[in-house]
GUZA-342858 format. One record per residue: residue number from 0; x, y, z of N, C-alpha, C in turn. Coordinates in Angstrom, 2 decimals. Layout:
[NUM; [X; Y; Z]; [X; Y; Z]; [X; Y; Z]];
...
// end
This chain:
[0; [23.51; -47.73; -16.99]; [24.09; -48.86; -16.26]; [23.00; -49.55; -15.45]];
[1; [23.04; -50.58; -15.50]; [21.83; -52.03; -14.73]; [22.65; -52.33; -13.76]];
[2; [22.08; -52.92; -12.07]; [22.88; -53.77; -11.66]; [21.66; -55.16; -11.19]];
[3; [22.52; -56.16; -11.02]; [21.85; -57.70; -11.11]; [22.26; -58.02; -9.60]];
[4; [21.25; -58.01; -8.33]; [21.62; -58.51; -7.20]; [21.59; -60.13; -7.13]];
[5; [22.64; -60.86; -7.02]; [22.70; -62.06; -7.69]; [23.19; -63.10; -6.30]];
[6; [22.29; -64.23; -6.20]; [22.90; -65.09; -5.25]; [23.67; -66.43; -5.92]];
[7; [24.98; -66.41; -5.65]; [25.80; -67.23; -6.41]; [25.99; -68.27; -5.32]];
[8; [25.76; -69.82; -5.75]; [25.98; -70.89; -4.59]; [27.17; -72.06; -5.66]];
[9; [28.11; -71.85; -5.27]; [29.46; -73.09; -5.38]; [28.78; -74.60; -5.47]];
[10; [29.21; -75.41; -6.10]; [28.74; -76.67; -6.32]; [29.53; -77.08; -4.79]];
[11; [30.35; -76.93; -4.39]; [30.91; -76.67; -2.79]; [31.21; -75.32; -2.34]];
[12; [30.83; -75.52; -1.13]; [30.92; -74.42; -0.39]; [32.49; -73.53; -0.79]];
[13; [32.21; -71.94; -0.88]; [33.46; -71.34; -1.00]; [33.82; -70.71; -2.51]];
[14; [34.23; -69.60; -2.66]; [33.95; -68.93; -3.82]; [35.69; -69.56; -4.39]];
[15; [36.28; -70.01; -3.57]; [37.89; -70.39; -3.46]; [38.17; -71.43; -2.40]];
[16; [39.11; -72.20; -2.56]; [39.73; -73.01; -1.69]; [39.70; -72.74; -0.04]];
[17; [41.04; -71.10; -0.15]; [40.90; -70.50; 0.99]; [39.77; -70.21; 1.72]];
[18; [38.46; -69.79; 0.88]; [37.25; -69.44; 1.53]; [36.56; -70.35; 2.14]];
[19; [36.86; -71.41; 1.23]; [36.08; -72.51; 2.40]; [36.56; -72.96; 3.47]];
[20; [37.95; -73.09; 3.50]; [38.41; -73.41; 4.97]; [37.80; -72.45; 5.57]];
[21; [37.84; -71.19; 5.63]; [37.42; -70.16; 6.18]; [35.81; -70.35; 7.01]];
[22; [35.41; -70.87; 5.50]; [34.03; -71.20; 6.55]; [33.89; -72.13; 7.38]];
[23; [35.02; -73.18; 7.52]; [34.88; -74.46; 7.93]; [34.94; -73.76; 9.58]];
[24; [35.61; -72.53; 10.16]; [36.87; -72.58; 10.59]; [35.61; -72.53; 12.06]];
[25; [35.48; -73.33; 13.09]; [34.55; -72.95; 13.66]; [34.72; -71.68; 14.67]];
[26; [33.80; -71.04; 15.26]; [34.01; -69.76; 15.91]; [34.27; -68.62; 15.08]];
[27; [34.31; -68.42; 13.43]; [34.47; -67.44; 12.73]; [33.39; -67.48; 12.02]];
[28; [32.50; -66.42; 11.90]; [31.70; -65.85; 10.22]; [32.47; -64.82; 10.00]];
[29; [32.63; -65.38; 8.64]; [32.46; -64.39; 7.20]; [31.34; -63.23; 7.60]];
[30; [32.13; -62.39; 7.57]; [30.70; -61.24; 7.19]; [30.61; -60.67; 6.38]];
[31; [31.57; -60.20; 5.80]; [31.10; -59.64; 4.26]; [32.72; -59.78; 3.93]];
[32; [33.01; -59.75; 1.95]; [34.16; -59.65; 1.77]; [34.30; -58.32; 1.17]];
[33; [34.95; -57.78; 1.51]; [34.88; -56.01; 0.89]; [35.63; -55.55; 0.04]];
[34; [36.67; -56.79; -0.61]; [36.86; -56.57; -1.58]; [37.65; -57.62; -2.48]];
[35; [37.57; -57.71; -4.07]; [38.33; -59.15; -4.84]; [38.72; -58.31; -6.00]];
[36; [39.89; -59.21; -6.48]; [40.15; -58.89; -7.51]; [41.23; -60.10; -8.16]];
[37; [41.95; -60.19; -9.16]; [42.99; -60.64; -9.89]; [43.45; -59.92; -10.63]];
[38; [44.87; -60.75; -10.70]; [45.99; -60.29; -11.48]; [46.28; -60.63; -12.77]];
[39; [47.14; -60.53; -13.57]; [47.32; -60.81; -14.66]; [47.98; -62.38; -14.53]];
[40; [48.64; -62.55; -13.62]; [49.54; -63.86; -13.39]; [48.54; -65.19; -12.64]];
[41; [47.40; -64.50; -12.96]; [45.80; -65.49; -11.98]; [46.18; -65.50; -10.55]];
[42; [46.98; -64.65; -9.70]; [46.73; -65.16; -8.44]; [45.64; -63.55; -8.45]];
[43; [45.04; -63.60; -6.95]; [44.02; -62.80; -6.78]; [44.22; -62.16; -5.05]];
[44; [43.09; -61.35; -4.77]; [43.32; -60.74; -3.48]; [41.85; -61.09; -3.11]];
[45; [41.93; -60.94; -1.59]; [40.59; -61.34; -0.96]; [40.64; -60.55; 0.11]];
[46; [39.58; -59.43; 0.79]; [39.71; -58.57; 1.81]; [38.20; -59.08; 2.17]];
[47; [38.57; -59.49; 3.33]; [37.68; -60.07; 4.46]; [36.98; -59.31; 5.89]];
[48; [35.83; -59.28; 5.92]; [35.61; -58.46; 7.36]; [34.92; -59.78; 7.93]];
[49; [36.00; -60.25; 9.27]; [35.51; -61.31; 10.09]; [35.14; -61.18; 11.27]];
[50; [34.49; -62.30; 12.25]; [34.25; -62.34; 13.26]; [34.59; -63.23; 14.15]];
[51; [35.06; -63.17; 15.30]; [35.43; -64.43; 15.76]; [37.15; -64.06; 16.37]];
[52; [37.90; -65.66; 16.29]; [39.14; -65.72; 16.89]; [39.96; -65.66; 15.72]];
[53; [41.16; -64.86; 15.88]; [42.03; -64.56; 15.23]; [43.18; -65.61; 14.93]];
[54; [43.48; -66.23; 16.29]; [44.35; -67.00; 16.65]; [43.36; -68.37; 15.29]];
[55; [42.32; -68.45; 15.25]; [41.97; -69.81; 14.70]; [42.57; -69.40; 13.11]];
[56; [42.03; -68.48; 12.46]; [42.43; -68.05; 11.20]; [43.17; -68.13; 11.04]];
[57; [44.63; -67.62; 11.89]; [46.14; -67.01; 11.51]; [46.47; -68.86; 11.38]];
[58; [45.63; -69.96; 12.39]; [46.59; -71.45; 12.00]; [46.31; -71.56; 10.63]];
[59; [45.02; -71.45; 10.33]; [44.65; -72.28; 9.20]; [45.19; -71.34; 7.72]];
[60; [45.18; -70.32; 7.40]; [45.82; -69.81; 6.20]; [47.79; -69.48; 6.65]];
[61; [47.96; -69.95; 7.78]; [49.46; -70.36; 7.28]; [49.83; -71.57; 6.89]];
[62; [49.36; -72.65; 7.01]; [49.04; -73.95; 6.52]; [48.48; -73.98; 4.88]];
[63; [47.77; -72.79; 4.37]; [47.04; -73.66; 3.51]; [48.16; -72.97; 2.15]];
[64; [48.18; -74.19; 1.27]; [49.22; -74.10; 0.18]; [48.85; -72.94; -0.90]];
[65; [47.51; -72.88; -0.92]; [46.94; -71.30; -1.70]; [47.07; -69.98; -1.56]];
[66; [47.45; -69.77; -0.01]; [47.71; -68.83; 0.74]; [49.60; -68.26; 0.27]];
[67; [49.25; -66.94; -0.68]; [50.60; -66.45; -1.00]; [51.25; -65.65; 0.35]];
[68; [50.79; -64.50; 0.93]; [50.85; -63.48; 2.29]; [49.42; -63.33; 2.22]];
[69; [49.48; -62.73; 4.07]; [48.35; -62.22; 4.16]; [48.21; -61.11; 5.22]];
[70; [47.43; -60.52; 5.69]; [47.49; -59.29; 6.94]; [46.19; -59.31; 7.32]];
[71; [46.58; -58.72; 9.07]; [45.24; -59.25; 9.70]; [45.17; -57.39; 10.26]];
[72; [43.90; -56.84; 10.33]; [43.64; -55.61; 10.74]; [42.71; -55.19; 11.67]];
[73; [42.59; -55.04; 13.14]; [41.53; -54.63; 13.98]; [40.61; -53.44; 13.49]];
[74; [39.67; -53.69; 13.89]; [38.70; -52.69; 13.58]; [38.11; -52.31; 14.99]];
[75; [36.76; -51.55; 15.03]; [36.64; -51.23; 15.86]; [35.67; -51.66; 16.99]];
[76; [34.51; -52.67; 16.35]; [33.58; -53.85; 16.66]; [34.63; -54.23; 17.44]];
[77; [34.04; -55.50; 18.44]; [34.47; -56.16; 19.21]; [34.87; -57.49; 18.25]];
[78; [35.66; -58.20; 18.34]; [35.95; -59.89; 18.16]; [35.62; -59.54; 16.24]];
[79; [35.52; -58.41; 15.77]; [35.81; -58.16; 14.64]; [37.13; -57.63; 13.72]];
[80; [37.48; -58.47; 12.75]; [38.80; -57.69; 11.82]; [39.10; -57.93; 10.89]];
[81; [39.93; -57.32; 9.77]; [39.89; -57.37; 8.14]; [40.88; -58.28; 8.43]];
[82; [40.94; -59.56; 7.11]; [41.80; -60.21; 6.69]; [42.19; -59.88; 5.09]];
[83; [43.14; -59.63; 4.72]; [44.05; -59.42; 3.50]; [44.46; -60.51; 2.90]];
[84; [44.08; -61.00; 2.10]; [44.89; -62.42; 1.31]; [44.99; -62.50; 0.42]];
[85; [46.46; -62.87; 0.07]; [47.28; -62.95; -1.56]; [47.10; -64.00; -1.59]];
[86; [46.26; -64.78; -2.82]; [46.46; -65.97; -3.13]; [46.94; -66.49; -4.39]];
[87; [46.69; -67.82; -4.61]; [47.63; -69.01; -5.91]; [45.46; -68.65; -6.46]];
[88; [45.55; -69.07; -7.68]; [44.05; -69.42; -8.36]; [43.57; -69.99; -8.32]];
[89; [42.11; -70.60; -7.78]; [41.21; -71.18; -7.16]; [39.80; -70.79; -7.94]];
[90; [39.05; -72.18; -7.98]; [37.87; -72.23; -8.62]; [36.81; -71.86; -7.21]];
[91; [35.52; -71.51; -7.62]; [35.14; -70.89; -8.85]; [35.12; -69.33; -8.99]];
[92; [36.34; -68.69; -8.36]; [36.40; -67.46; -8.25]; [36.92; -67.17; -9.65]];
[93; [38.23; -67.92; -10.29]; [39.04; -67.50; -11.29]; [38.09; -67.78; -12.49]];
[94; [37.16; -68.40; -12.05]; [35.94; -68.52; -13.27]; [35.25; -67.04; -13.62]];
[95; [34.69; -66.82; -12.55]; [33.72; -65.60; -12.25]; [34.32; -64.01; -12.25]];
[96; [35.59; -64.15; -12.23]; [36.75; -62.57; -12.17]; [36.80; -62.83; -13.65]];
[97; [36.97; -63.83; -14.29]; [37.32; -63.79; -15.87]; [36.08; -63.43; -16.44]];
[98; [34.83; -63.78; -16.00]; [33.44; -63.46; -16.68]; [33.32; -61.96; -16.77]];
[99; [33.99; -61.41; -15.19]; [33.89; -59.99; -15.36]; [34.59; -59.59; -16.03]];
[100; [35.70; -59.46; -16.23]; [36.77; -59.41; -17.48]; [36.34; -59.10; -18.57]];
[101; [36.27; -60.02; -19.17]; [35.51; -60.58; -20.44]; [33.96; -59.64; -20.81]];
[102; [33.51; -59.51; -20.16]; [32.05; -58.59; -20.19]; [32.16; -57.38; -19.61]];
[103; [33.28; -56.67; -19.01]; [33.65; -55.56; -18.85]; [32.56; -54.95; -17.56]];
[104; [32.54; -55.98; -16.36]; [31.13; -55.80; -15.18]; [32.05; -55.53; -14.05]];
[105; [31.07; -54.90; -13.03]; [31.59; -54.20; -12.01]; [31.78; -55.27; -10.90]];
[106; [32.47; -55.26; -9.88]; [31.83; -56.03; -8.50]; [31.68; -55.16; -8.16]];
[107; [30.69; -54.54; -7.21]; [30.19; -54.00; -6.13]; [30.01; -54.20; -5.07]];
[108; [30.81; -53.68; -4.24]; [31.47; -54.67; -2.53]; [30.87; -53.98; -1.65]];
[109; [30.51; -54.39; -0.55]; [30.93; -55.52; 0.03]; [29.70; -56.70; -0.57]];
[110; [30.40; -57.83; -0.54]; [29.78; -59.01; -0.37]; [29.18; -59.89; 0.34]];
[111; [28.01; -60.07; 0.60]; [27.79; -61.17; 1.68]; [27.39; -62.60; 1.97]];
[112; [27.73; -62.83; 2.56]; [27.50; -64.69; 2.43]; [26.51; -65.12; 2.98]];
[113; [26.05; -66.05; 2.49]; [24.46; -66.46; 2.97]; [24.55; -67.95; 3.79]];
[114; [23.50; -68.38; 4.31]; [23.39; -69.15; 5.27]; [23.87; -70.47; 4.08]];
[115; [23.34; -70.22; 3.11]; [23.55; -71.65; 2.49]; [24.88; -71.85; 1.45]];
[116; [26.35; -71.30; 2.05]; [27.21; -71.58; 1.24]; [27.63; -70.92; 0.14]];
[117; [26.50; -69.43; -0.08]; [26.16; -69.12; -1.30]; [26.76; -67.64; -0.94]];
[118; [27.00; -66.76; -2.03]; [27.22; -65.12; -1.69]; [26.60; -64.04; -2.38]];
[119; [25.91; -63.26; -1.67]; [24.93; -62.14; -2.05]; [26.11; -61.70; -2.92]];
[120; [26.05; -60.87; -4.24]; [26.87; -59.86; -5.18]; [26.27; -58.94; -6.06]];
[121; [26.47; -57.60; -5.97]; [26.20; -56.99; -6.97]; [26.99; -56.78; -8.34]];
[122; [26.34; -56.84; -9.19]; [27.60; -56.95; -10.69]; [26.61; -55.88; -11.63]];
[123; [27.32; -54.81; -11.80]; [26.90; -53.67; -12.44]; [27.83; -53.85; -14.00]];
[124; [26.43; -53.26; -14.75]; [26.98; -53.14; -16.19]; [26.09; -53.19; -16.85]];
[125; [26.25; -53.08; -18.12]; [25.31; -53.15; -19.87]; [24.30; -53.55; -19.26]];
[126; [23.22; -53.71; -19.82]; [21.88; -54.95; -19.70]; [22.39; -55.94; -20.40]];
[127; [23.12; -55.76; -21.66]; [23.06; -56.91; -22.84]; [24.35; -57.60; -21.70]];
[128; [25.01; -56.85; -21.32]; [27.01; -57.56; -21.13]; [26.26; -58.82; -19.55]];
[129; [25.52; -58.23; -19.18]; [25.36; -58.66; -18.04]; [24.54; -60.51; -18.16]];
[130; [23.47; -59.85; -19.06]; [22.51; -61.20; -19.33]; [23.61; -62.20; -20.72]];
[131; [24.23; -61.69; -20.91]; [25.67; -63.09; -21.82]; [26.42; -63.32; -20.57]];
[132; [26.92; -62.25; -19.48]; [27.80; -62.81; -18.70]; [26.93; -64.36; -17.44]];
[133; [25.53; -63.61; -17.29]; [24.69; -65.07; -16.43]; [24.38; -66.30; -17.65]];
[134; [24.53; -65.64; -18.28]; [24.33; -67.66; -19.28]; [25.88; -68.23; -19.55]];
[135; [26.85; -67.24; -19.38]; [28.24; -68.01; -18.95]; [28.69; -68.74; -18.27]];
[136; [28.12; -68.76; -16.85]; [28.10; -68.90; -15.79]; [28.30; -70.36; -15.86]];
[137; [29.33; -70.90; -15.44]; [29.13; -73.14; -15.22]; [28.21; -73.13; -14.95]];
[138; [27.63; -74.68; -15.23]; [26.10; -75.26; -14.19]; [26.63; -75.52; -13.09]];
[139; [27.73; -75.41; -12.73]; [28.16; -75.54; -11.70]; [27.76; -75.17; -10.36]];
[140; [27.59; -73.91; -10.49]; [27.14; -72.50; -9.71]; [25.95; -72.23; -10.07]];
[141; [25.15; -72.39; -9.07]; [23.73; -72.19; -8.91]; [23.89; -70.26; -9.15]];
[142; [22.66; -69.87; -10.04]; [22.36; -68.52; -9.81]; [21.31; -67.96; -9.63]];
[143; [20.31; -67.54; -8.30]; [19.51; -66.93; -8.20]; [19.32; -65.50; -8.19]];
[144; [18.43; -64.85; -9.35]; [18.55; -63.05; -9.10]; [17.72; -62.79; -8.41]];
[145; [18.15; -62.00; -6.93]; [17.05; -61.32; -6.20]; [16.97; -59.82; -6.55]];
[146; [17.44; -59.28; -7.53]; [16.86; -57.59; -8.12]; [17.74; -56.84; -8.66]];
[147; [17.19; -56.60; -10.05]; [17.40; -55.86; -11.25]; [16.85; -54.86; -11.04]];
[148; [18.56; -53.67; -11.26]; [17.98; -52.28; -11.40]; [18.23; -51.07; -12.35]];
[149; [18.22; -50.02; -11.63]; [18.76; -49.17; -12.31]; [19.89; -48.58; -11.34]];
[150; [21.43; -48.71; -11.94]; [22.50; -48.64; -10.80]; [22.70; -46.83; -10.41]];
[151; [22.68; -46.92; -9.34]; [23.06; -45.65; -8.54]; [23.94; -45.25; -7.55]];
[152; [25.56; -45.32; -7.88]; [26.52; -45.81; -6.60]; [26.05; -44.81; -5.29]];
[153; [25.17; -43.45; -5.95]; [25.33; -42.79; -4.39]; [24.58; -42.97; -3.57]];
[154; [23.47; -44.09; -3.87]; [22.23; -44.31; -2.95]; [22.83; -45.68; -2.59]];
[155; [23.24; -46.54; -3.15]; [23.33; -47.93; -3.13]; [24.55; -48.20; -2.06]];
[156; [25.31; -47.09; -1.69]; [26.85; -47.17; -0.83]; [26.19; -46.17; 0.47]];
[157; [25.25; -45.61; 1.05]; [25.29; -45.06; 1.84]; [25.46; -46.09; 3.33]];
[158; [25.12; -47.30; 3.19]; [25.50; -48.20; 4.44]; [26.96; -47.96; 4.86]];
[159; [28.04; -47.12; 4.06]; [28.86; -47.29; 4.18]; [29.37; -46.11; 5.12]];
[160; [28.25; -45.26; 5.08]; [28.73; -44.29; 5.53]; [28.43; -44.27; 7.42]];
[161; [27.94; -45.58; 7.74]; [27.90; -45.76; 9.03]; [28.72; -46.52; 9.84]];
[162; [28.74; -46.18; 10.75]; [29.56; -46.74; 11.67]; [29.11; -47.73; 12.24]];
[163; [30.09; -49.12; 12.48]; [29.70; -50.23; 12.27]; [28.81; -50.57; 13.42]];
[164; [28.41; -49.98; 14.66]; [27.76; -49.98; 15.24]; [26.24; -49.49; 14.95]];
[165; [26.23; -48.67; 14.08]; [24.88; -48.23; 13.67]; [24.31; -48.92; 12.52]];
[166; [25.27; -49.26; 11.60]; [24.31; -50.43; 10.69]; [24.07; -51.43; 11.20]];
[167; [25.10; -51.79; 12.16]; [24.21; -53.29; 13.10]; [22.95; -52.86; 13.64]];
[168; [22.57; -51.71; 14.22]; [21.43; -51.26; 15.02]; [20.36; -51.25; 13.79]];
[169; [20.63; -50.29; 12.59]; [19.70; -50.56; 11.31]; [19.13; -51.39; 10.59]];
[170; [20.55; -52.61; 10.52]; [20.24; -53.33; 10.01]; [19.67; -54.79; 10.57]];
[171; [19.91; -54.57; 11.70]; [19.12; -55.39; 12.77]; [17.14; -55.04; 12.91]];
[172; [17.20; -53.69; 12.72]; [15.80; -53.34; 12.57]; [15.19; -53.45; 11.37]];
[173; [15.91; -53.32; 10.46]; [15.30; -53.78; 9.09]; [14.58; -55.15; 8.54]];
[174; [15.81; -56.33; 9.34]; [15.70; -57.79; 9.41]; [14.33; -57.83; 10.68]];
[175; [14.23; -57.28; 11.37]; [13.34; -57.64; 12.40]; [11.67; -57.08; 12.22]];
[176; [11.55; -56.15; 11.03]; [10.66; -55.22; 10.77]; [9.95; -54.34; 11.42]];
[177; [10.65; -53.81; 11.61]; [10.67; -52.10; 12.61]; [10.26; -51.12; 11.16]];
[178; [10.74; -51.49; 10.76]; [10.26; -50.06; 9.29]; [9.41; -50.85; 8.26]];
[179; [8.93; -52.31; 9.02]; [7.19; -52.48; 8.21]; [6.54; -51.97; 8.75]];
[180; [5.40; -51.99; 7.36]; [4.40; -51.27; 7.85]; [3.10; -52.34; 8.05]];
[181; [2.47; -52.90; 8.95]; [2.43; -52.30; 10.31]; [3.76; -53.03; 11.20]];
[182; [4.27; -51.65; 11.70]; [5.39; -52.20; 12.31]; [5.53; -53.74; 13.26]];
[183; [6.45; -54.11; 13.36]; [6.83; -55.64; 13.64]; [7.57; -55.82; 15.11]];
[184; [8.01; -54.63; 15.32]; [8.81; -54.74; 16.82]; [9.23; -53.09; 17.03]];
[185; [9.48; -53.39; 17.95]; [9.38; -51.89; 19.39]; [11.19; -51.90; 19.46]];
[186; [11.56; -50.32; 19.61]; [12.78; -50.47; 19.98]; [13.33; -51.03; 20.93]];
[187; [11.92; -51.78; 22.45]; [12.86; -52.49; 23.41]; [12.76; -54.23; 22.85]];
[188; [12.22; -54.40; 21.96]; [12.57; -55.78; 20.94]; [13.97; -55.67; 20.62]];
[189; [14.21; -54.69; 19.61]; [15.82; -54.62; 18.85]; [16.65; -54.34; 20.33]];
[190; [16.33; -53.44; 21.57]; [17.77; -53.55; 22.32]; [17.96; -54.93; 23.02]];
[191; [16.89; -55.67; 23.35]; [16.91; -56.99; 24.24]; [17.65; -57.99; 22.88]];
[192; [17.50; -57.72; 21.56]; [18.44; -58.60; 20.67]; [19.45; -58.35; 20.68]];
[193; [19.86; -56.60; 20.37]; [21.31; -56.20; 20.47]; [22.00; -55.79; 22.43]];
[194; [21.20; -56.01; 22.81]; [22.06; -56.29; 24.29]; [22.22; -55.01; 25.00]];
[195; [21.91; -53.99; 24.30]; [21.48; -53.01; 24.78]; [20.55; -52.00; 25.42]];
[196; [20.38; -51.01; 25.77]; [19.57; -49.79; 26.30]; [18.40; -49.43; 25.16]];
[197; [17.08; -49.42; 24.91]; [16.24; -48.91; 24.09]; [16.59; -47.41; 23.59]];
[198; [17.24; -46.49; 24.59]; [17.52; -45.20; 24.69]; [18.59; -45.18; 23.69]];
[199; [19.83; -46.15; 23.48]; [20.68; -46.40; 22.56]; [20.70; -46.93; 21.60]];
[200; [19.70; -47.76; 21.24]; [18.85; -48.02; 19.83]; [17.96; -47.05; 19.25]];
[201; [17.50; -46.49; 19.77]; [16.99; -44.67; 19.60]; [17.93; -43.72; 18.71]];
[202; [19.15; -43.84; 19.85]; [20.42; -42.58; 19.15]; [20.49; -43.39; 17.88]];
[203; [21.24; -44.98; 18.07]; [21.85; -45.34; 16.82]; [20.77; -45.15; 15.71]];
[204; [19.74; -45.31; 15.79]; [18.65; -45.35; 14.67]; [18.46; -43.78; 13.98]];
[205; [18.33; -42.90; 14.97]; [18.05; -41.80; 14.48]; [19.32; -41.17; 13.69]];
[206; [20.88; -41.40; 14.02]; [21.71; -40.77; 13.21]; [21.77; -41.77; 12.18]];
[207; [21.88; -43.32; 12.00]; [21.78; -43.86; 10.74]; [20.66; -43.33; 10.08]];
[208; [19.51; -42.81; 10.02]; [18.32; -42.26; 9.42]; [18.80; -41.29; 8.94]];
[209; [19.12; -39.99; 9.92]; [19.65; -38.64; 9.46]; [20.88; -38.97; 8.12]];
[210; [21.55; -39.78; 8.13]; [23.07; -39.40; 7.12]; [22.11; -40.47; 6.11]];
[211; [21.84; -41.86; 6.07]; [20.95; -42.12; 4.74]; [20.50; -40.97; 4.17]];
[212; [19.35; -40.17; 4.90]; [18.19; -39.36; 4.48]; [19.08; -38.31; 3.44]];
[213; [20.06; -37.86; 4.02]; [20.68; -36.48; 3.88]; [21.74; -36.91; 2.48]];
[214; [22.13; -38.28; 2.22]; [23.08; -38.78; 1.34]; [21.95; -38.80; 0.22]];
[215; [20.87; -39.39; 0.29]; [19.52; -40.01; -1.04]; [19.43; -38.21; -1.24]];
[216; [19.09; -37.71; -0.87]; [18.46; -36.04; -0.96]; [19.35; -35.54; -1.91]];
[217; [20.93; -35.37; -1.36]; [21.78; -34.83; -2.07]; [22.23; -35.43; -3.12]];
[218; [21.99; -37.28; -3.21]; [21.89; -37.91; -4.76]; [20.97; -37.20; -5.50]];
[219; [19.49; -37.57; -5.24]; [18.78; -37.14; -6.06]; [18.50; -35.58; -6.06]];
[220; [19.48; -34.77; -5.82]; [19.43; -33.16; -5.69]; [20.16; -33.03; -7.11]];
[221; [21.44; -33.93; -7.55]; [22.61; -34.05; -8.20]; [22.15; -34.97; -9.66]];
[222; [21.02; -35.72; -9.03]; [20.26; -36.46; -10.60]; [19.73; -35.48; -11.28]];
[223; [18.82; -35.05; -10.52]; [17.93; -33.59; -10.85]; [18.52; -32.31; -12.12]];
[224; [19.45; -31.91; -11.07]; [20.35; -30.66; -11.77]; [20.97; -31.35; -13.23]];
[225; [21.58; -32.80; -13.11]; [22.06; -32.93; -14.13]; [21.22; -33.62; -15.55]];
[226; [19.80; -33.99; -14.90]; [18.93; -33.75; -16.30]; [18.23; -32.48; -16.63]];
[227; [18.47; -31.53; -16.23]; [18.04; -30.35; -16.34]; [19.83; -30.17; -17.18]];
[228; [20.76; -30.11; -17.09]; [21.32; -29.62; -17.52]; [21.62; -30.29; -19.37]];
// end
């Protein structure tokens, strides 16, 4: 199995109708969508991790005519929460769920949206299913690949295994280059960004390190044994 880290950009903003209001909506980012799918009858689901006011969202997808139900879920971040949405079929999502379809490819969630309208995705599968499914693609939809691999769900999902406070701390140091080499910033850089104590960018760093470290080890403990076997 290959996966294709792929930046997909809408000839307009929004992978769907609903999504773009979404982005319109001011005081909310998108932060990642964590999960899509469709139905047989073309309507589809959309699971959202947002930021922002609740009250702005709940006006605008009871208003919008695409919007079948939906559910709103606190999490544990501040001014963060999942949105649930049943929708009617909307371009260019019902394009891109049928490509997967059709070529028998994975989504790999969460998703993230980029500054320019566009959404980071992983799409796992064949080499061959994958490179017919990107020349499918409308000209519509811009496609840039930022990295072809070799797919590994147990290394590639360990972000998941943190708590949303500690991949912000990680992944805040990653973006800032704390783990270049030669390093790029000091842990009292990342707490004066994240608003915090250096002493608490410390903890969060060191247990996101420990459960990565300890998840890759026991992948590749489990690759190991099973080409030996």
């Amino acid at each position: 199995m290959r996966y294709f880290d792929l930046v997909l950009t809408p000839e307009h903003e929004g992978i769907h109708p609903v999504d773009a209001q979404l982005a319109d909506i001011a005081g909310v980012e998108r932060d990642s969508l964590l999960h899509i799918d469709s139905f047989g009858d073309g309507t589809g689901v959309l699971l959202y991790r947002l930021v922002g006011t609740k009250d702005a969202v709940v006006e605008v997808i009871e208003e919008h005519e695409d919007v079948i139900s939906y559910d709103l879920l606190d999490v544990e971040a501040e001014d963060t929460f999942h949105l649930y949405l049943h929708v009617h079929p909307g371009e260019p999502a019902g394009t891109l769920m049928a490509l997967c379809y059709e070529y028998a490819l994975i989504i790999d969630t969460p998703i993230e949206f980029t500054n320019r309208g566009g959404v980071l995705v992983t799409i796992v599968g064949t080499h061959d299913m994958l490179r017919q499914a990107l020349k499918a693609v409308p000209d519509r939809i811009s496609i840039s690949i930022q990295q072809v691999g070799q797919y590994s769900p147990g290394t590639r999902d360990m972000l998941s295994m943190l708590t949303d406070r500690q991949r912000e701390v990680f992944e805040t140091a990653v973006e800032m280059g704390y783990y270049d080499i030669p390093r790029q910033v000091n842990q009292g850089d990342l707490a004066e960004r994240l608003g915090c104590a250096p002493s608490t960018v410390d903890e969060h760093l060191r247990k996101a390190e420990s459960k990565m470290l300890s998840a890759l080890l026991r992948n590749t403990g489990a690759e190991t044994d099973e080409k030996r076997a």
